[in-house]
C-alpha positions in Angstrom: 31.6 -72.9 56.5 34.8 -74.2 57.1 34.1 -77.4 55.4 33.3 -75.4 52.1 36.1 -73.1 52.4 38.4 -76.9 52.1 36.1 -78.4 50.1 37.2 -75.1 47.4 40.2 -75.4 48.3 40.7 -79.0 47.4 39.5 -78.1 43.6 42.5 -76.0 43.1 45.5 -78.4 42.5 48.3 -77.3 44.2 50.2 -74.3 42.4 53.5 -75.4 42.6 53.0 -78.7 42.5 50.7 -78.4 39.1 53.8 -75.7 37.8 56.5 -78.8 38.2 53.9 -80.9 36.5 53.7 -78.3 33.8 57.1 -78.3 33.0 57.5 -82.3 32.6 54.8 -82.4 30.5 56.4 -79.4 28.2 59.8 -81.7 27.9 58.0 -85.0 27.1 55.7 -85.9 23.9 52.5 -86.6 25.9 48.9 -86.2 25.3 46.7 -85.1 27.7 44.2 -87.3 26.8 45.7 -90.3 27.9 46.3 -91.1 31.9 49.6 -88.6 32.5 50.9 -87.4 35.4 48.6 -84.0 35.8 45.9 -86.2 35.2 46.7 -88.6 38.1 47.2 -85.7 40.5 44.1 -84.3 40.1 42.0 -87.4 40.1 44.1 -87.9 43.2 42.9 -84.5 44.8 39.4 -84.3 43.7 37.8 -88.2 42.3 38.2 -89.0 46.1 34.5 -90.5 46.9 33.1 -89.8 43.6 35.2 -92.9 41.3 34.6 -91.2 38.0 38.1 -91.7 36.4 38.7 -94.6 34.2 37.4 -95.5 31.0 34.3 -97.5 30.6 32.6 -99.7 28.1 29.2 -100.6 29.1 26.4 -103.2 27.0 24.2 -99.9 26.2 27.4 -98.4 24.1 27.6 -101.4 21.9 25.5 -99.5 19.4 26.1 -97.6 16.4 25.7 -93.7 17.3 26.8 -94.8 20.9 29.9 -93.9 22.6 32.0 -95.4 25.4 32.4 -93.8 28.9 35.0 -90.9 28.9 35.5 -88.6 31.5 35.7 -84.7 31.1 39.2 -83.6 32.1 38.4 -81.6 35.1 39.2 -78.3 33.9 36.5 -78.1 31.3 33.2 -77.6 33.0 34.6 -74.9 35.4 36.5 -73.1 33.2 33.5 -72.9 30.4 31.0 -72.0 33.6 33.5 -69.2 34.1 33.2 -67.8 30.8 29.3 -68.1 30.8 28.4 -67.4 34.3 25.9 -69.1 36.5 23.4 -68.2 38.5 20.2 -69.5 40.8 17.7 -68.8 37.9 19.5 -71.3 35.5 19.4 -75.5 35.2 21.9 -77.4 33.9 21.8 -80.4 32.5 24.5 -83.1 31.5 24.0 -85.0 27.9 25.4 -88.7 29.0 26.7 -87.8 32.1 28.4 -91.4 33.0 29.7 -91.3 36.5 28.8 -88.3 36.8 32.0 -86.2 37.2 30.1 -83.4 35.2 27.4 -83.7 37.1 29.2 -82.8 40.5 31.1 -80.3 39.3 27.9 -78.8 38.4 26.4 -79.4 41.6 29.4 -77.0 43.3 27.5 -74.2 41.8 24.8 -72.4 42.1 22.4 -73.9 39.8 18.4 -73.9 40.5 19.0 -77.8 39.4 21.3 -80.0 37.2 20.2 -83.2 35.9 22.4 -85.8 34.1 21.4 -88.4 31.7 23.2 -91.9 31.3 21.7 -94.4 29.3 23.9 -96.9 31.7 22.3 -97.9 34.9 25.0 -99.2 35.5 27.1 -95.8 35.1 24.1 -94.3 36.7 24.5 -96.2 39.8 27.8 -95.2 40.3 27.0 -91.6 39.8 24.6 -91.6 42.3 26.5 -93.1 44.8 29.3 -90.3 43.9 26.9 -87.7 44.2 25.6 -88.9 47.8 29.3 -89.1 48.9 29.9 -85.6 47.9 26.7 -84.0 49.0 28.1 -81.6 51.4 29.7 -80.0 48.8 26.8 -79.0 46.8 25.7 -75.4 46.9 22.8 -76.9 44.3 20.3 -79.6 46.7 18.0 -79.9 43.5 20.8 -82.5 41.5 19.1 -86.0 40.1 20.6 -88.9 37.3 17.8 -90.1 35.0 18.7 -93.2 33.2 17.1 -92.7 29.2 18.2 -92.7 26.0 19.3 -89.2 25.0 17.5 -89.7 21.9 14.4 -90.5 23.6 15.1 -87.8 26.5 12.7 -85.1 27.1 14.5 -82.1 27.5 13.3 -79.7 30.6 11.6 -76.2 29.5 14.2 -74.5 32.0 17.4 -76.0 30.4 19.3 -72.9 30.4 23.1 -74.7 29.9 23.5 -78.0 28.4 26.5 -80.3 28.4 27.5 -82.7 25.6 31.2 -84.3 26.0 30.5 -86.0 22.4 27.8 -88.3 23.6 26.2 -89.9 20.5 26.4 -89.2 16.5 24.4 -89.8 13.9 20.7 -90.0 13.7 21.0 -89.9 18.1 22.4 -86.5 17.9 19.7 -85.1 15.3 17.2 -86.1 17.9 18.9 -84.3 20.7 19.0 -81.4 19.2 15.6 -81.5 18.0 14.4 -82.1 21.5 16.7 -79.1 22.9 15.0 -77.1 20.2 11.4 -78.2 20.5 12.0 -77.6 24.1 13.0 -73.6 23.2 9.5 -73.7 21.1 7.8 -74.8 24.2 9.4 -72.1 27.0 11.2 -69.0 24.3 14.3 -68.2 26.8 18.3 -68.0 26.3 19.8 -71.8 26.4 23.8 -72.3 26.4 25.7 -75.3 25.2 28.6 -76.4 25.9 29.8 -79.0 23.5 33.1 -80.7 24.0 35.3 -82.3 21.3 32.6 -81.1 19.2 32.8 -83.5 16.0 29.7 -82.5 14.9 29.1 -78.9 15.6 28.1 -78.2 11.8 24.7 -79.8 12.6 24.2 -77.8 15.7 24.8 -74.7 13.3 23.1 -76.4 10.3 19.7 -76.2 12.9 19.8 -72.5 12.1 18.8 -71.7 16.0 22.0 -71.6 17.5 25.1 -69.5 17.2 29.1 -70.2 17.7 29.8 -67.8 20.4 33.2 -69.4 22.0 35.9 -71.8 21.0 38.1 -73.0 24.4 41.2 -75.2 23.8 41.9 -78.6 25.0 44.6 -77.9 27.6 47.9 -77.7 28.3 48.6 -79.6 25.2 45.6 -78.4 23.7 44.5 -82.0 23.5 41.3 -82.1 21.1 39.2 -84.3 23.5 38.9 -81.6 25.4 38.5 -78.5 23.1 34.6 -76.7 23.7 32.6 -74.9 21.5 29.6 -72.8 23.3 27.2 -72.2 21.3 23.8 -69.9 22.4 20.4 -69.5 21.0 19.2 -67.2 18.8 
């Protein structure tokens, strides 16, 4: 117990510390997307054991409809989990989950199960090794990296939330979605997505089974890497 109680504790960067941050970043013309000084911090605090930050171009990405390795900023899963609300009946599942940052975070809560998907073994290696590291944080014990192509993924009939940091484009993206919504055909229920930096969120729409139900902001700076759309289905 008292190893959860720090473990929480950890996740929530130091008040006054992140307030002095604030304020340097307010006088300087920064974007949060970029390695800043918030950024280090809390990679300092919480990538301890899992090694997610740091960009990453891997052989798999070299394709069109492909993108590079890009972590979430770690205040975009919790605070879109806040605004949706989890629970033990729900499974989460990250779209191209890299190192598997997402995929942790997840893990914190408490889902029935969370997968992620990396079309990198090599990323998925790493993940896996994060996740083992960090096991004893995990309220969820049902947590697994499958390495696929997202267009080729089958998506699980309990998806209930899904994450997408801007994973693929293109034809790749079409076929997610259909698979998220021939997944729905196959088990009716209530599916969430949270869809970051969401470039194409017109063809999420444009499926005509989904609704716009939240727009977050990127951040401090409102950087728009990091800006989420949720979406539910119909």
């Amino acid at each position: 117990m008292a190893r959860a109680r720090a473990s929480e504790q950890q996740e929530r960067i130091d008040q006054p510390a992140a307030r002095r941050i604030r304020q340097a970043l307010a006088q300087a013309p920064q974007q949060l997307g970029q390695q800043k000084p918030l950024g280090r911090l809390a990679n300092r605090i919480l990538d301890r054991g899992l090694n997610t930050a740091g960009d990453s171009d891997q052989p798999e990405n070299a394709v069109p409809g492909r993108t590079r390795y890009v972590p979430s900023a770690w205040h975009v899963l919790p605070r879109a989990l806040h605004y949706l609300g989890v629970s033990e009946r729900d499974t989460f599942v990250d779209f191209g989950c890299g190192k598997g940052r997402v995929v942790h975070q997840a893990a914190r809560r408490p889902f029935r199960r969370v997968v992620g998907v990396e079309i990198s073994p090599a990323l998925a290696e790493i993940a896996r090794a994060g996740l083992a590291a960090r096991r004893h944080q995990h309220r969820c014990r049902n947590v697994e990296i499958v390495v696929a192509d997202l267009k080729d993924f089958r998506v699980p009939d309990d998806l209930t939330i899904g994450y997408l940091f801007d994973p693929v484009s293109g034809e790749a993206f079409s076929a997610v979605l259909q698979r998220i919504v021939d997944s729905i055909d196959r088990n009716p229920r209530r599916v969430r997505l949270i869809y970051v930096r969401p470039t194409l969120g017109s063809q999420v729409l444009a499926t005509g089974r989904f609704r716009l139900v939240k727009e977050q902001r990127g951040g401090l700076r409102d950087a728009r890497i990091y800006r989420a759309a949720i979406f539910e289905s119909l």
